[in-house]
Wavefront OBJ file of the C-alpha trace (Angstrom):
o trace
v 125.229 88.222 218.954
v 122.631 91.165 219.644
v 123.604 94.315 220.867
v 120.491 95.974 223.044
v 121.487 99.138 222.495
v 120.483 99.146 218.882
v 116.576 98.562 218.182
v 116.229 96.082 215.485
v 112.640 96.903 213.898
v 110.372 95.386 211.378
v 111.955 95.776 207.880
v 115.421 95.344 208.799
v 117.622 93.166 207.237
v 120.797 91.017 208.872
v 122.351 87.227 209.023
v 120.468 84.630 210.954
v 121.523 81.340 212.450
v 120.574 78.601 210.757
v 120.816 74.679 210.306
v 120.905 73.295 206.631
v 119.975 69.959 205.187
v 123.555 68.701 206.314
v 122.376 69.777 209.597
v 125.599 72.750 209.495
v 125.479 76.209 210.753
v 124.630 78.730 208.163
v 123.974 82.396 208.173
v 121.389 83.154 205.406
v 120.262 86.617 204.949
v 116.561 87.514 206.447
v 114.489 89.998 206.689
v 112.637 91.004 210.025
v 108.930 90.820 209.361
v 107.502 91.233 213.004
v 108.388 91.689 216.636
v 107.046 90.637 219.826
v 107.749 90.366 223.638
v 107.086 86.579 224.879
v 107.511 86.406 229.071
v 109.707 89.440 228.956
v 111.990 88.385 225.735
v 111.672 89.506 222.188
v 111.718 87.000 219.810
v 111.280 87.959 215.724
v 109.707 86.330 213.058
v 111.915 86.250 209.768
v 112.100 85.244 206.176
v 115.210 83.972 205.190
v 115.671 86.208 201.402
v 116.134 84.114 198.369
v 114.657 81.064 200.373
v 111.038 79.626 200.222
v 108.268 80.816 202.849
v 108.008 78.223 204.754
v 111.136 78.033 206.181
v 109.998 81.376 207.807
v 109.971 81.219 211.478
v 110.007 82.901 214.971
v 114.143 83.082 216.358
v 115.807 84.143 219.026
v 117.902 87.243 219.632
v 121.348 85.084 220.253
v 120.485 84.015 216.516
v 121.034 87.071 214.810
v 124.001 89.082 213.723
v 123.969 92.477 214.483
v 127.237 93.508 212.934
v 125.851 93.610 209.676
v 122.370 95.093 210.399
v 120.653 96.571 207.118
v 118.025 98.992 208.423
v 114.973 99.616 206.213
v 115.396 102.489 203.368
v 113.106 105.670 203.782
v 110.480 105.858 201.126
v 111.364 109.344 199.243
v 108.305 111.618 200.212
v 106.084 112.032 197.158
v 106.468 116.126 196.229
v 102.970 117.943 197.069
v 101.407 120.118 193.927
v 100.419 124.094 194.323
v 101.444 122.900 198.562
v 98.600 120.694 198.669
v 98.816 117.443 200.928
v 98.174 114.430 198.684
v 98.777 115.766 195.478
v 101.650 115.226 193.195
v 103.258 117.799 190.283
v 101.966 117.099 187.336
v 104.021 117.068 184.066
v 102.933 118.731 181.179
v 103.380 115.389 178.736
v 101.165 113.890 181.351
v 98.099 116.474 181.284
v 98.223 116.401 177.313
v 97.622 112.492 177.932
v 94.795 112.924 180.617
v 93.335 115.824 178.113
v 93.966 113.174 174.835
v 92.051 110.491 176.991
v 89.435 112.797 178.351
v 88.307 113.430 174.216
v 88.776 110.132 172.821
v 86.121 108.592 175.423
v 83.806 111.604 175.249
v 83.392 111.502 171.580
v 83.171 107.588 171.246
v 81.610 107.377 174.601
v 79.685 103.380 174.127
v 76.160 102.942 174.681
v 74.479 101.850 178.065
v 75.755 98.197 179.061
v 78.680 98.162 176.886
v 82.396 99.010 178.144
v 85.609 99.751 176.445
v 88.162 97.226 175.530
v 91.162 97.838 177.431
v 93.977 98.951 175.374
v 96.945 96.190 175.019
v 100.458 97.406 176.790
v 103.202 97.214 174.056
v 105.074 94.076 174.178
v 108.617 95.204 175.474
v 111.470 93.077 174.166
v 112.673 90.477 176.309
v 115.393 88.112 175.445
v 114.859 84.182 176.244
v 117.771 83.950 178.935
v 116.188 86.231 181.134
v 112.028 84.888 180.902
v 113.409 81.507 181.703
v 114.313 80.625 185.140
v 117.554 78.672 186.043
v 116.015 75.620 187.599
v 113.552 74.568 184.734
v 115.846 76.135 181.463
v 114.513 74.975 178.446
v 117.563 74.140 175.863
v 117.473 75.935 172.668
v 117.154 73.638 169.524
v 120.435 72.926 167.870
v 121.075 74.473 164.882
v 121.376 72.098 162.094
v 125.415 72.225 161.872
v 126.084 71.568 164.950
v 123.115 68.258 164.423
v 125.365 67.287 161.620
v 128.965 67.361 164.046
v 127.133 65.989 167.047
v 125.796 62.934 164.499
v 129.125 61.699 163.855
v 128.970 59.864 167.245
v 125.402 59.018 168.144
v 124.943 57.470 171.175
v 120.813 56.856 170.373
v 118.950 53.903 171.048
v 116.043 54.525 169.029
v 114.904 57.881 166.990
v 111.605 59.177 166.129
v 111.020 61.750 163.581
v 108.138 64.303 164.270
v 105.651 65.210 160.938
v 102.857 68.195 161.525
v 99.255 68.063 160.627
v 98.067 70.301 157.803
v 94.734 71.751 159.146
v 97.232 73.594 162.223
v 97.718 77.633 161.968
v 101.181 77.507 162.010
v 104.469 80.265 161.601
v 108.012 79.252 161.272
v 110.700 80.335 163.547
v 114.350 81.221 162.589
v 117.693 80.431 164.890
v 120.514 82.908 165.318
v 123.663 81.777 166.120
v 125.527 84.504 168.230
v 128.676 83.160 169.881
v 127.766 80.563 172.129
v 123.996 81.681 172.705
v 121.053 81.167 170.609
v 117.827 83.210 170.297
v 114.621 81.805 168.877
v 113.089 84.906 167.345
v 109.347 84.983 165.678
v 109.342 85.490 162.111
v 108.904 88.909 161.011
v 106.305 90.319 158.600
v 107.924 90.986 155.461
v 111.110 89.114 155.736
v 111.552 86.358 153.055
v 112.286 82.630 153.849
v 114.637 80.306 152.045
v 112.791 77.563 150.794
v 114.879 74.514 152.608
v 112.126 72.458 152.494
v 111.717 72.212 156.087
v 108.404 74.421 156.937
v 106.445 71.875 158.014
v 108.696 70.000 160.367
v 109.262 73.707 161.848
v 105.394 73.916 161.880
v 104.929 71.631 165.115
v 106.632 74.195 167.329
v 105.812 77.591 166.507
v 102.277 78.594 167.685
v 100.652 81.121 165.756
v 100.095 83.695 168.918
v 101.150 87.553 168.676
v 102.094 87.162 172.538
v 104.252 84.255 171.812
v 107.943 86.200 171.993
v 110.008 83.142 172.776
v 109.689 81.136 169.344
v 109.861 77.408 170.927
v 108.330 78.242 174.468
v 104.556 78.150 174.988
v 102.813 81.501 175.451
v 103.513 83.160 178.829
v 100.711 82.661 180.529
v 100.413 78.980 180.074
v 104.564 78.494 181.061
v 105.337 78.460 184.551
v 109.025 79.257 183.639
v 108.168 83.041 183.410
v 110.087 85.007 185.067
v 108.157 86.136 188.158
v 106.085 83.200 188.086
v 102.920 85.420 188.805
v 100.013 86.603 185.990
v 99.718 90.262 185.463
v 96.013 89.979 185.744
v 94.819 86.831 187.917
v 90.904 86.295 186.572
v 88.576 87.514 188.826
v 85.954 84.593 188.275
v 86.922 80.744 189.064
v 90.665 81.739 189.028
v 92.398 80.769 192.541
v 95.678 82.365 191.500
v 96.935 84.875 194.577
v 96.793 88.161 193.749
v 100.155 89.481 195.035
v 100.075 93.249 194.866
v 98.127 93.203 197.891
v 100.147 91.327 200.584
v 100.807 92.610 204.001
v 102.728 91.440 206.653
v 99.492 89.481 208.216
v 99.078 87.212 205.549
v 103.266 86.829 204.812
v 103.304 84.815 208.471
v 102.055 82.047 209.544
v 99.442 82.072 211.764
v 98.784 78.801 212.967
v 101.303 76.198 215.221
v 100.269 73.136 214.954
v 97.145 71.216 213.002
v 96.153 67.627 214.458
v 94.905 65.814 211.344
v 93.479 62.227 212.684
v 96.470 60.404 213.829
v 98.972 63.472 212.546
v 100.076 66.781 213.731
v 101.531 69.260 210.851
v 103.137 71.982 211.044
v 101.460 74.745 208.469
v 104.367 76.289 205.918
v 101.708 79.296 205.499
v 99.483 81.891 206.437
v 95.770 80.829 206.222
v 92.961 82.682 207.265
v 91.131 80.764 210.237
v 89.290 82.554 212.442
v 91.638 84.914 214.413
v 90.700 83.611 218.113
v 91.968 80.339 216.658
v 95.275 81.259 216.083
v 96.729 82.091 219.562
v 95.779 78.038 220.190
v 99.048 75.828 220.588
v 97.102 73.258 218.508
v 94.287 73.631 216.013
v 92.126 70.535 215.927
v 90.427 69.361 213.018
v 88.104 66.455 212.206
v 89.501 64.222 209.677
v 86.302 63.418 208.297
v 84.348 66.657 207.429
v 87.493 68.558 208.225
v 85.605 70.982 210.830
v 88.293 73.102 212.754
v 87.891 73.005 217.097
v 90.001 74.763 219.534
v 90.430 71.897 222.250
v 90.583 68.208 221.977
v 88.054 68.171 224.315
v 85.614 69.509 221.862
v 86.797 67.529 218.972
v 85.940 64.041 221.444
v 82.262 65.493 221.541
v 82.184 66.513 217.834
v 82.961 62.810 217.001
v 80.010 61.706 218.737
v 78.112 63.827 216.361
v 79.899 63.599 213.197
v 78.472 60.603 211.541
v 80.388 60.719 208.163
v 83.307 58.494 207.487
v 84.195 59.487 203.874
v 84.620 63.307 202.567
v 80.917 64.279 201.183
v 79.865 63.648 197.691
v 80.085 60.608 195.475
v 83.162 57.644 195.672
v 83.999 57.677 191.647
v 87.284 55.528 191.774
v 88.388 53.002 194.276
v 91.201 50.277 193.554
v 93.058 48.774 196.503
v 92.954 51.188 199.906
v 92.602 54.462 197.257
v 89.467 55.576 196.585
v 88.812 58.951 194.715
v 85.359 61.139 195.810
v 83.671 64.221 193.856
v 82.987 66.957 195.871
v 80.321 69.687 194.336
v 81.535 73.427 195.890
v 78.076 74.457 195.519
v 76.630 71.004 197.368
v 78.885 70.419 200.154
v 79.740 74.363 200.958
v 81.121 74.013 204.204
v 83.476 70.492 203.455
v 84.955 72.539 200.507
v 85.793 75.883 202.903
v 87.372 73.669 205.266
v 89.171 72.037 202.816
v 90.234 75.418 201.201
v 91.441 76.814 204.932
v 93.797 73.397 205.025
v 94.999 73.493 202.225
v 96.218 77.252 202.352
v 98.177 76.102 204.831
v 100.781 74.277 202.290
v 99.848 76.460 199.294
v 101.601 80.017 198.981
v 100.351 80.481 195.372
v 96.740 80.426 195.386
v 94.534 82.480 197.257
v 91.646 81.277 199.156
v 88.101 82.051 198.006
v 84.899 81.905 200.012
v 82.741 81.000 196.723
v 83.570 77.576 196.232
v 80.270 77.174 193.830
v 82.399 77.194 190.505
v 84.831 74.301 191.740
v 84.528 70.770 192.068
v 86.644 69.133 194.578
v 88.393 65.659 193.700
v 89.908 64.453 197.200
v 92.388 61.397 197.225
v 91.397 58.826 200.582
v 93.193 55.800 201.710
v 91.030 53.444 203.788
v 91.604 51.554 206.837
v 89.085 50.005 209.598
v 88.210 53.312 211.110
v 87.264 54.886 207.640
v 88.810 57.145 204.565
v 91.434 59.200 205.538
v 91.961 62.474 203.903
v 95.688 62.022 201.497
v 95.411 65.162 199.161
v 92.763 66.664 196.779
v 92.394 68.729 193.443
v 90.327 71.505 192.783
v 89.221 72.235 189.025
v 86.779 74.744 187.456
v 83.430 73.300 186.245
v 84.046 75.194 183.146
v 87.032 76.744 182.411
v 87.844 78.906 178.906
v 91.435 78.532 179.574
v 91.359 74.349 179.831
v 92.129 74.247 182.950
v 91.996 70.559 184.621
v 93.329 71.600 187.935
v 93.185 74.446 190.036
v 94.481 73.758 193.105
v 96.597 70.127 193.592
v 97.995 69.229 197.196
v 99.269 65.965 199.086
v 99.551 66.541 202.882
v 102.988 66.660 204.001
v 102.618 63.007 205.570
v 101.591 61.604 202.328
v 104.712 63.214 200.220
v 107.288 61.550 198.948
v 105.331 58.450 198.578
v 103.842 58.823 194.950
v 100.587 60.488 195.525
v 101.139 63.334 193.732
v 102.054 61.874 190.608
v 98.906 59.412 191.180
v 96.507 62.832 191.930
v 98.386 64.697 188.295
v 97.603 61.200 186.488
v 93.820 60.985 187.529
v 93.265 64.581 186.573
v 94.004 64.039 183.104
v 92.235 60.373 183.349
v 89.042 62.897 183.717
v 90.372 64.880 180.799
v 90.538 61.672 178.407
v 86.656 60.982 179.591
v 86.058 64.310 179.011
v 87.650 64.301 175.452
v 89.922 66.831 176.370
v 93.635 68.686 176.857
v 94.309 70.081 179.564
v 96.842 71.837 181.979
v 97.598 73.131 185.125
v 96.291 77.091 186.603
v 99.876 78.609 186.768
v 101.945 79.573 188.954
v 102.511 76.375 190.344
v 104.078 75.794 193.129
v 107.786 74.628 193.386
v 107.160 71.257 194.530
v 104.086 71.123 192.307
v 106.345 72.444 189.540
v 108.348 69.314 189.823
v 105.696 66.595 189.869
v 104.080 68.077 186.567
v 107.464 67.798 185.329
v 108.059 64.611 186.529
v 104.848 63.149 185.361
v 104.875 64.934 181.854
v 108.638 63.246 181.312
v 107.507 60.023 182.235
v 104.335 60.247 180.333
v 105.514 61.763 176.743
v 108.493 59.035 177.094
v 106.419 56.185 177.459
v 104.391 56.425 174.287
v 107.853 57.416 172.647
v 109.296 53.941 173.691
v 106.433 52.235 172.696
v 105.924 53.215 169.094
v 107.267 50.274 167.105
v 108.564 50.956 163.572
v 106.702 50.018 160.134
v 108.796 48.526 157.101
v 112.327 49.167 158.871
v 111.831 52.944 158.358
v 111.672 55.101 162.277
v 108.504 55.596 163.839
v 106.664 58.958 163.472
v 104.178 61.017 165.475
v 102.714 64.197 165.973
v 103.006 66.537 168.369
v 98.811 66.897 167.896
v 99.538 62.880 168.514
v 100.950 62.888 171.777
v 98.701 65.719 173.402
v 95.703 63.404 172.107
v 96.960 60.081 173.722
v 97.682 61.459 176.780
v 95.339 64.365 176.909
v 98.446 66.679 177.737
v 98.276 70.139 176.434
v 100.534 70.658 173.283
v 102.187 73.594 175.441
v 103.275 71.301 177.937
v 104.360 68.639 175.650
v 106.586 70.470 173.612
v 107.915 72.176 176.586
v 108.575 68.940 177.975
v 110.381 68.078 175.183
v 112.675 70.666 175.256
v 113.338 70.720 178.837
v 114.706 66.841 178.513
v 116.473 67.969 175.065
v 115.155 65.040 172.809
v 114.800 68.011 169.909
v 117.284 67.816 167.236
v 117.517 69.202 164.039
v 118.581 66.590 161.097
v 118.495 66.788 157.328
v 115.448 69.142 156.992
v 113.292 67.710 159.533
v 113.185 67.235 163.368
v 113.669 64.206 165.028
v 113.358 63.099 168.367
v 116.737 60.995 170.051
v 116.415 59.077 172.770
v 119.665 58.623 174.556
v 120.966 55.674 176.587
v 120.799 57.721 179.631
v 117.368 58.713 178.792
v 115.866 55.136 178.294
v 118.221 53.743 181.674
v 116.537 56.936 183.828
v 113.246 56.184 182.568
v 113.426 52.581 183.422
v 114.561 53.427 186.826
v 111.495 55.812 187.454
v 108.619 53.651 186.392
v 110.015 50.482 188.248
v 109.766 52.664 191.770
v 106.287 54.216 190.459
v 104.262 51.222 191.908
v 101.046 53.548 192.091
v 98.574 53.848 188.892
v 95.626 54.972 188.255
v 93.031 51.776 186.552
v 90.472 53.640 183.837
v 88.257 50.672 184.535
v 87.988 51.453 188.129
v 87.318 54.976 187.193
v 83.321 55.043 187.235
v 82.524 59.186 186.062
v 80.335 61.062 183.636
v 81.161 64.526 182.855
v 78.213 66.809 182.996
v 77.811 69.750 180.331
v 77.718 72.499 182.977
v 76.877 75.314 180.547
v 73.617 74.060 180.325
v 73.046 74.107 184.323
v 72.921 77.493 184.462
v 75.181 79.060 187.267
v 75.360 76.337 189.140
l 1 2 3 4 5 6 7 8 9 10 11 12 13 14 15 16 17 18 19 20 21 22 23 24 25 26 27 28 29 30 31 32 33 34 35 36 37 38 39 40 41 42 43 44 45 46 47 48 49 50 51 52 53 54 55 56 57 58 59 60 61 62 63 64 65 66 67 68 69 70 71 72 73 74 75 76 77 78 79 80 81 82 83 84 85 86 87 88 89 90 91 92 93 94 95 96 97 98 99 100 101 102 103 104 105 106 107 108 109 110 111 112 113 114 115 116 117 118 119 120 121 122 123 124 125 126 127 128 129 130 131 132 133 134 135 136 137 138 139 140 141 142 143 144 145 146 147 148 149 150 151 152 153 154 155 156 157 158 159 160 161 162 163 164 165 166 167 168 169 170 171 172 173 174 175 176 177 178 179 180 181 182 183 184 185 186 187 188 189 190 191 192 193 194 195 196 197 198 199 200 201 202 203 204 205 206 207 208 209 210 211 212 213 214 215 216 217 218 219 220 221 222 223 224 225 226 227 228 229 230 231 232 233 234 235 236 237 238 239 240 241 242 243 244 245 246 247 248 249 250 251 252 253 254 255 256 257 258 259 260 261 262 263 264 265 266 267 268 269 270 271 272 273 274 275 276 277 278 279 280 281 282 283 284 285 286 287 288 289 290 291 292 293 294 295 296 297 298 299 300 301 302 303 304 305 306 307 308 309 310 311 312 313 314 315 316 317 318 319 320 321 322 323 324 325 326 327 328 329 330 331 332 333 334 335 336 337 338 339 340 341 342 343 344 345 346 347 348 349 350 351 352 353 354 355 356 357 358 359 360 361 362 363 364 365 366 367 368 369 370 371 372 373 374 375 376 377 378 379 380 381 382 383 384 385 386 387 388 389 390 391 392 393 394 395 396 397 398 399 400 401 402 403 404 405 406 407 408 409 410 411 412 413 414 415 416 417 418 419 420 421 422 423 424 425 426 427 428 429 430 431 432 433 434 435 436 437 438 439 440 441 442 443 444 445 446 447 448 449 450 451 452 453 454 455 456 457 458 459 460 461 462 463 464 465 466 467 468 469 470 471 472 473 474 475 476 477 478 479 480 481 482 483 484 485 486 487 488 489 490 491 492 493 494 495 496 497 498 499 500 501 502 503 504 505 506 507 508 509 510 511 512 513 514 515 516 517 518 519 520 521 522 523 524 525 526 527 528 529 530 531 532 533 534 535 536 537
């Protein structure tokens, strides 16, 4: 459907064949991110807009539609100042500013060493519909009238009222009813509270955090339902969150074919930096063992003559069955963990790949068979991290999805954390599909305790939110977003309780008879070391 009179070029926009799941022609909109000539034809590597990267791929011309080509906007030029190239007209609100600026730091200019605080950007005003993203909404708590209609018919199994702990730095939060939306707003200095008796149920989910805007939701750098799903600031030490702002079209394509893993050949969803002469190759070859990358099979036959290791580097500290579990130190094993950081940016789009792998330890997942332990999926996490961090990166190789591995690498990370003594979370932005396993996991997790609490003298079972983070080592963040996102927050009679519906209990059920993979503590054989006493590593 191409017209060769008209020169489609990089930036354009227009419809592209495609197949979807039910395997029917569609015509998604995509965007033309490079061109090239292959044995005298053109072919053009797109991304499909509104759809994930690595559906991205090279087409043909009869695929595209070039009655509705969108050709790239001109950028407006940027106006030159007093004619000079480069320069911009300044205003005059703006050179007060720079003048302001100029003062204030010459007459409180710091002594030698120190620096500045940065000054905080004002807060704008953002209402809860539009920071939360449509696939992972998290319900608004009832208000308590409509509690008192909905109670009339209960369809609960079992309910479970939640109490907060006294020694917590807590605010209150207020509903507003507006039509058929709801806003949780912060309260506000100054405004007066009806005593109702119900503070300190409302306690357990209000934070006290001046960048907490949402009421309920956890602050926005620990959700991943934000609404760009990408921090303003990544942290430039230990953080492996991808620094968007500086992507080019290099790094938006993928770069490699194939990947021959052992016995499997995968197809990379992403760009990931291998050494450039490697990426014209039809097939990358990599040893399964200390993951090495070769350009011919040829050369991976002689590297196995010569690779004696069987097992990734570092020590075996869980094995139950055909799983075993092995620690990999970023500073000890270099090399292993840059390999392993160069495979697995080829299935991760939102971290970014870094060279120093000294402040990481790698936990990778095998499964073991006569020939040795094969490579399943791995988790990176900081050896100290301020945030509580227990995972950095988290990744099961596409031949290994699907089959329960990722839940199983989710539940030994926070098997470390309750050696450890501690909470902790995920580095956000996940990724979609790891998005859904945390959720998945979390669900399955908070509703297990919930179904096992048993009550005393006829009255319901109670627990804390400080409770459930402690059993399962979840941060309180997570758990209370968990909560809400299933809806098991209501409202009742001054106090909030937790309902489990029929549907709830039957799903749950379901899900844990088909989760035949666990992770046994006494298998687990680890001792966390106090790395702020080793120095930097």
């Amino acid at each position: 459907m191409t017209d060769s009179s008209v020169e489609i070029v990089e930036g354009c926009r227009l419809p592209v064949l495609r197949k979807n799941q039910e395997n029917e022609d569609e015509w998604p909109l995509a965007e033309i991110l490079s061109v090239k000539d292959t044995l005298g034809r053109k072919l053009y590597y797109v991304h499909y807009v509104d759809f994930n990267k690595r559906l991205d791929e090279w087409v043909t011309p009869d695929r595209l539609d070039i009655k509705k080509l969108q050709f790239p906007k001109k950028e407006a030029k940027t106006p030159t100042k007093n004619g000079l190239p480069g320069s911009r007209p300044s205003s005059p609100d703006r050179d007060v500013r720079k003048s302001l600026d100029l003062n204030v730091q010459s007459a409180s200019a710091p002594s030698r060493g120190k620096t500045l605080p940065t000054p905080k950007r004002k807060a704008e005003s953002v209402s809860l519909a539009s920071q939360v993203s449509a696939v992972t909404s998290v319900p608004s708590l009832p208000s308590s009238t409509e509690v008192s209609q909905a109670s009339v018919y209960p369809a609960v199994r079992e309910a479970f009222s939640t109490k907060s702990r006294e020694d917590e730095q807590l605010t209150s939060i207020t509903t507003v009813t507006n039509g058929t939306t709801r806003r949780i707003l912060p309260s506000q200095p100054g405004r007066k509270r009806k005593n109702c008796g119900t503070d300190e149920m409302i306690k357990v989910f209000q934070y006290n955090s001046p960048r907490n805007a949402s009421g309920c939701l956890p602050p926005g750098e620990d959700s991943q339902d934000s609404s760009d799903g990408i921090p303003s600031a990544p942290r430039m030490t230990g953080s492996l969150v991808s620094d968007r702002s500086h992507d080019d079209i290099v790094t938006r394509m993928k770069n490699i074919d194939c990947i021959e893993l052992g016995r499997h050949r995968l197809k990379p969803w992403y760009f990931s930096p291998y050494p450039q002469e490697l990426t014209s190759l039809p097939v990358l070859y990599l040893c399964e063992f200390c993951l090495k990358y070769l350009k011919s099979l040829k050369c991976l036959q002689r590297h196995l003559t010569k690779c004696n290791l069987r097992h990734p580097p570092g020590n075996e500290i869980y094995r139950k069955g055909t799983i075993s579990f092995f620690e990999i130190d970023g500073r000890k094993n270099k090399t292993y963990s840059q390999n392993l950081c160069l495979l697995a940016k080829c299935f991760l789009d939102h971290k970014t790949l870094y060279y120093d792998t000294d402040p990481f330890l790698f936990y990778v997942m095998t499964e073991y068979d006569s020939k040795g332990f094969h490579i399943v999926g791995y988790f990176s996490k900081e050896k100290e991290s301020t945030e509580d961090y227990n995972v950095a990166c988290i990744l099961t190789l596409p031949p290994y999805q699907r089959r329960g591995y990722g839940k199983l690498l989710i539940e030994f990370s926070y098997e470390l954390s309750k050696v450890e003594g501690k909470t902790g979370t995920p580095e956000k932005p996940l990724s979609d599909l790891g998005l859904l396993s945390y959720r998945s996991y979390w669900s399955q997790t908070i509703l297990e305790i919930l179904m096992e609490l048993k009550s005393d003298n006829g009255e319901r079972p109670q627990i804390t939110i400080n409770e459930i983070s402690e059993i399962t080592s979840v941060k309180k963040e997570d758990v209370i977003s968990t909560l809400q996102y299933l809806n098991l927050i209501n409202y009742y009679k001054g106090q909030y309780i937790l309902t489990l519906s029929e549907d709830i209990v039957e799903g749950h059920e379901r899900a844990m008879q088909k989760r035949h993979l666990r992770i046994d503590p006494k298998c687990l054989h680890f001792t966390p070391k106090d790395w702020s006493k080793r120095g930097k590593w």
